[in-house]
C-alpha positions in Angstrom: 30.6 19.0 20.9 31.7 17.2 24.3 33.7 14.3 24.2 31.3 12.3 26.2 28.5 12.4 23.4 27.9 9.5 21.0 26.3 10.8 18.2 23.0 9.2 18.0 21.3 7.7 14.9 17.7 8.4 14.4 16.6 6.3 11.2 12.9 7.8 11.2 12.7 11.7 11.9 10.5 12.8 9.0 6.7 12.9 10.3 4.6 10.0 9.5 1.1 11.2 8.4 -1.6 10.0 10.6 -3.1 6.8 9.6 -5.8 4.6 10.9 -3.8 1.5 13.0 -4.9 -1.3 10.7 -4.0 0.4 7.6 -0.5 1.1 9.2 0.0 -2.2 9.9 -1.0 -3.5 6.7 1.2 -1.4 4.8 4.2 -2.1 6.9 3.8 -5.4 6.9 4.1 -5.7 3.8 6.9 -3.7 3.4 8.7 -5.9 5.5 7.5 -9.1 3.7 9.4 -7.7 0.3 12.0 -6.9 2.4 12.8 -10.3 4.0 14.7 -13.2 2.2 12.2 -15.7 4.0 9.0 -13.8 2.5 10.4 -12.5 -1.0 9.1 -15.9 -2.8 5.6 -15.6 -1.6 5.3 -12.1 -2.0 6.6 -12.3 -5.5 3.8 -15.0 -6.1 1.4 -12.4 -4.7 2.4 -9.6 -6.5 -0.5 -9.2 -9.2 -2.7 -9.0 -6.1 -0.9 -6.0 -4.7 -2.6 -2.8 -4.6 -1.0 -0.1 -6.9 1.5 2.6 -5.0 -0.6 5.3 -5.4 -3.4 3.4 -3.1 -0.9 3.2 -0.4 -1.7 5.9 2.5 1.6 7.0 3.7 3.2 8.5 1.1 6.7 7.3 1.9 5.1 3.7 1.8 4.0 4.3 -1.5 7.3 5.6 -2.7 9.2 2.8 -0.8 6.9 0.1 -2.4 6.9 1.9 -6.2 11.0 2.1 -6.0 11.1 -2.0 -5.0 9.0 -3.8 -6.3 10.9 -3.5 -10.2 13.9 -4.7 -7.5 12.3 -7.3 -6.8 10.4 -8.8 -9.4 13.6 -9.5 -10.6 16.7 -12.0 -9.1 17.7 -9.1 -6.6 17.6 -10.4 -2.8 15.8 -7.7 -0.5 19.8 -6.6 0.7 20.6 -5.7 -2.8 17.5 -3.9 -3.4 17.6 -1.8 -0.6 21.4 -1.1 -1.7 19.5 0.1 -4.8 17.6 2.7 -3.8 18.3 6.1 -5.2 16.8 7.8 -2.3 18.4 7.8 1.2 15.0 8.6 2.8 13.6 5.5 1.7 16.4 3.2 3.2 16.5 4.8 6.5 12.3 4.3 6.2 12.8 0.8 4.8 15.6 0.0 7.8 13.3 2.0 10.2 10.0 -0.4 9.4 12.3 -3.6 9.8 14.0 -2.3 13.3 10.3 -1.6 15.0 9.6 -4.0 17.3 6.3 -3.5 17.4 5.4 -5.4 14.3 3.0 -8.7 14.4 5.0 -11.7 13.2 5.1 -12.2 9.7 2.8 -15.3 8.2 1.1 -16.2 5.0 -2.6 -15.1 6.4 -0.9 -11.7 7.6 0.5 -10.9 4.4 -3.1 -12.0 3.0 -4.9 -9.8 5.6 -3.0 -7.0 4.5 -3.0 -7.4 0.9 -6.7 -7.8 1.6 -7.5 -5.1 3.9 -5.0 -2.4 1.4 -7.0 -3.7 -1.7 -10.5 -2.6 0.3 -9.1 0.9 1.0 -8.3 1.5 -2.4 -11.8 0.6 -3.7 -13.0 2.3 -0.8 -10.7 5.6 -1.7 -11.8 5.0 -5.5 -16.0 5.2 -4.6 -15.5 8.2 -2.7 -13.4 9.8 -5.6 -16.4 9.2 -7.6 -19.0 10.0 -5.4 -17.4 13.5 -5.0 -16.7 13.7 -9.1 -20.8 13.0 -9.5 -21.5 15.9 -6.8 -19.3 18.0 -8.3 -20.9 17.6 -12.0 -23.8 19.6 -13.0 -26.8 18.0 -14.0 -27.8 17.5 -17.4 -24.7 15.4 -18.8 -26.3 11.9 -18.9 -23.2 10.4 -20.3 -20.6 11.8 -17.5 -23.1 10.7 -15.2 -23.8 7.0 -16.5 -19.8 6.3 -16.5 -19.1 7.6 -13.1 -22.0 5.6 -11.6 -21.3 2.7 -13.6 -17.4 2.9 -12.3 -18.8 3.9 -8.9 -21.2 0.6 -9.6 -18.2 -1.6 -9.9 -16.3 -0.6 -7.3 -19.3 -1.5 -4.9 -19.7 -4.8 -6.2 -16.1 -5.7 -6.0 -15.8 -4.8 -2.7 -18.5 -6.9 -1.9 -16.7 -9.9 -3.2 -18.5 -10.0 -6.7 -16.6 -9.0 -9.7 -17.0 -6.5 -12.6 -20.2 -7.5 -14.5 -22.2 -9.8 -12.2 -25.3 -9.7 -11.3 -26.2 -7.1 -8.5 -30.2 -7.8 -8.5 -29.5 -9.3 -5.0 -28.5 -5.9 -3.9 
């Protein structure tokens, strides 16, 4: 130790997995949404539309988002959540996401984009469970087989803008 050191805070030093750009951004911006006073009333109007915390790609996202949003649905401000959280790790992430100055500016139509864009991942991440579950089956077990393609069927259709039981001749 010298006396002329200052300690030096670093809130992020635990690797961040690597994640395509836009899915990054999404995810942190919404983050920061919950976590601003400004933001809290629209997201909490938007939060049936949120994808579920498992669909989120960085892990500590997802575990940041899952440990909130009970916070939040409630009357606590995003301060008092944060003051909340059981997990150190999550507050220095949480502090760490705000502080980045890289961030696009928060609006409605961001917020939407993201919701948007993490929605389509998870859909996305849901076919390709499936489509690995039907080449891992063996054949002959019509029944496993009809249910994964008819899941598999659904999740095409809704991320093509149509939703669960419509018609899909025009595809």
């Amino acid at each position: 130790y010298s006396p002329n050191t200052r300690p030096v805070f670093v809130p992020n030093t635990l690797p961040t997995p690597s994640l395509p750009p836009a899915v990054e951004v999404a995810e942190r911006t919404l983050v920061r949404a919950l976590l601003s006073a400004d933001w809290l009333p629209i997201m909490r109007r938007r939060f049936d539309r949120l994808p579920d915390p498992t669909a989120y790609a960085n892990p500590r996202t997802a575990r940041l988002i899952e440990a909130l949003l009970p916070l939040l649905s409630g009357q606590f401000t995003p301060n008092a959540a944060l003051a909340q959280l059981a997990e150190p790790e999550l507050t220095a992430y949480a502090y760490a996401v705000l502080m980045d100055e890289g961030n696009p500016e928060l609006c409605e139509e961001a917020i939407d984009d993201a919701i948007e864009k993490l929605q389509k991942r998870e859909i996305q991440t849901k076919k390709e469970e499936i489509r690995v579950q039907l080449s891992r089956n063996a054949e002959g077990k019509p029944e496993t087989d009809d249910e994964l393609l008819r899941r598999w069927s659904e999740n095409a259709r809704t991320l093509k803008g149509r939703g669960p039981g419509q018609d899909t001749d025009s595809e």
